[in-house]
RODO-2510 file (C-alpha; in nm, 4 decimals, decimal comma):
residues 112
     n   res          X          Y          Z
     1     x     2,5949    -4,5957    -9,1299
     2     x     2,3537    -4,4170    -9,3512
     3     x     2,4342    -4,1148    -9,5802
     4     x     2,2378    -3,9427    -9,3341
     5     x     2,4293    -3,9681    -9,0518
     6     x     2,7260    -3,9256    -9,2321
     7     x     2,6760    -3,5859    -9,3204
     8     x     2,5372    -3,4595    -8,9860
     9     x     2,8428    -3,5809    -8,8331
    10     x     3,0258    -3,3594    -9,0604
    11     x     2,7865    -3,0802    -9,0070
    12     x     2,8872    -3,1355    -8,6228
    13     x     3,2650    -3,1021    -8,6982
    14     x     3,2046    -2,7949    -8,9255
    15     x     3,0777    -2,6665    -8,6233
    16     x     3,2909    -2,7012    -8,3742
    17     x     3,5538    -2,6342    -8,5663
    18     x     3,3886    -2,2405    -8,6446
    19     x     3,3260    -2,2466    -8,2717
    20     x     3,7017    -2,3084    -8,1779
    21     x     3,7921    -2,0327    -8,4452
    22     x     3,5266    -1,8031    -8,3122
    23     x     3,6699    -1,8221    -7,9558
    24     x     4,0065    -1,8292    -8,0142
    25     x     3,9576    -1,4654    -8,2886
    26     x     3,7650    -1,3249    -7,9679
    27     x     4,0305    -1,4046    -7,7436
    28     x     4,2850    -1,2032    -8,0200
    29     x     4,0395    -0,9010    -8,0182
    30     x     3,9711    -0,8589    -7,6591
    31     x     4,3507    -0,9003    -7,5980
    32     x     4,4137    -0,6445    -7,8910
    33     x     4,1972    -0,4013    -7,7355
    34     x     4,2961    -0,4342    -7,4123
    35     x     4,6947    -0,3247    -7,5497
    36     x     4,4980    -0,0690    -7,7084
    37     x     4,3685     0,0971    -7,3417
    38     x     4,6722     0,0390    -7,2031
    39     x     4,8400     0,2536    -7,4712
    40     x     4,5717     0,5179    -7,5018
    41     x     4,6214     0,5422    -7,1009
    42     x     5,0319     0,6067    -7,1127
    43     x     4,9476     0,8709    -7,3843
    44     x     4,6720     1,0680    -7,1922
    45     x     4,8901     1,0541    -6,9007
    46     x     5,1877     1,1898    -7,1042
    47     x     4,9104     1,4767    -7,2051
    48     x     4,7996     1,5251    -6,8843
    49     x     5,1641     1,5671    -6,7637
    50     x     5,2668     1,8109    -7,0394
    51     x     4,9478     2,0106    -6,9655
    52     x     5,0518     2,0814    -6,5971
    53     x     5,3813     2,1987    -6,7019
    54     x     5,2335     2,4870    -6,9323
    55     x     4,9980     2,5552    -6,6691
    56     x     5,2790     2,5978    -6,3821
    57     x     5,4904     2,7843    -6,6214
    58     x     5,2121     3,0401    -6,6931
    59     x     5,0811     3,0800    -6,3808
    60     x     5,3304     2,9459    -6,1255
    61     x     5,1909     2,6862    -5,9632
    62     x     5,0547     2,3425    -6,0364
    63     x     4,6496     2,3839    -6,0451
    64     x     4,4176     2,2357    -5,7674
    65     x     4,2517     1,9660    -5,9461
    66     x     4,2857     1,8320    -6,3047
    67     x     3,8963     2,0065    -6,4041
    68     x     4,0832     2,3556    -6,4135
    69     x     4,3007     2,1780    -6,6956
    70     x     3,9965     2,1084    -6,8332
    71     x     3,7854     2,4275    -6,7809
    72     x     4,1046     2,6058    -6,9413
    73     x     4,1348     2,4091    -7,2276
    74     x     4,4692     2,2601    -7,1498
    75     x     4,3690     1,9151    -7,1568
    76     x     4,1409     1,8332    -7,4976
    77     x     4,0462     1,5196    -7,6520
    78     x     3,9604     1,3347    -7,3141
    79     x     3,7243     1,2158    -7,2464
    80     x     3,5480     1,3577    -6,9027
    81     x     3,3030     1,3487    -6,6659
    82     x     2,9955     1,5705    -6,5520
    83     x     3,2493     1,8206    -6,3325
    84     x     3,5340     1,8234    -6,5699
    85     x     3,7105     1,5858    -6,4824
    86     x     3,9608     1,3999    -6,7386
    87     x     3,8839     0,9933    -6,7672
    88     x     4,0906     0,7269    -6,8379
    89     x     4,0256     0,4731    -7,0885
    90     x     3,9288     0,2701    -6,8456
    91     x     3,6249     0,4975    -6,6817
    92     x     3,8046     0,5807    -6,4025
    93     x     3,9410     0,9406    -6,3123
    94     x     4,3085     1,0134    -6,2989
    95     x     4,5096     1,0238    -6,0448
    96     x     4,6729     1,3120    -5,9188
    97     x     4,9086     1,4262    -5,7249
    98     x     4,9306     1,7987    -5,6562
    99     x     5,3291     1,7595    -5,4314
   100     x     5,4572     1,5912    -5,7395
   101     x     5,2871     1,7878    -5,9846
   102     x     5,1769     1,4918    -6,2167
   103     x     4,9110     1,2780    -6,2809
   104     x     5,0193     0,8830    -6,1464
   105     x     5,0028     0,5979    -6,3126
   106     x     4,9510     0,3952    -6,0218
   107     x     4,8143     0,4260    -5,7266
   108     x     5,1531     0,5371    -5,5341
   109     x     5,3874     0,6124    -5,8170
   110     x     5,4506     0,9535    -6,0005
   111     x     5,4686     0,8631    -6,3822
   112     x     5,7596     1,1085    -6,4897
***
């Protein structure tokens, strides 16, 4: 072997060896964030929840939809769509059931 080749064979470890570290510090941060949505989602429910008790306690009754929270200024800091209504972290609207008075966090289950 040359000193050439010698040193492009090291280049090509270098390499890969950035590449590993690369994927594996994505992996981390994507994995990082995605605790990060999962927590920012418990939170905005626990708002959410919080904000349809003061609004039954002032007027009586749990509201129709989660835009009057909104529209009332109950609910801040959330992020929303074009008619009001709160978003989760993940895009998607909230769930909400009016019988139960609270916003789910599933698809069948009352978060209380």
């Amino acid at each position: 072997m040359n000193k050439n080749s010698e040193t492009s064979f090291e280049n090509i470890i270098v390499l890969i060896f950035i590449l590993v570290l690369t994927i594996i510090i994505m992996h981390k941060y994507f994995t990082i964030i995605a605790y990060a949505k999962k927590a920012e989602f418990a939170g905005e429910i626990h708002a959410i929840n919080l904000a349809l008790i003061s609004y039954r306690i002032k007027y009586g009754k749990f509201p129709a939809n989660l835009s009057v929270l909104t529209k009332n200024g109950y609910i801040k800091n959330i992020k929303t769509d074009k008619e009001d209504y709160p978003l989760n972290p993940f895009g998607k609207r909230f769930v909400y059931e009016k019988k139960y008075g609270s916003v789910l966090s599933y698809a069948n289950k009352p978060m209380h």
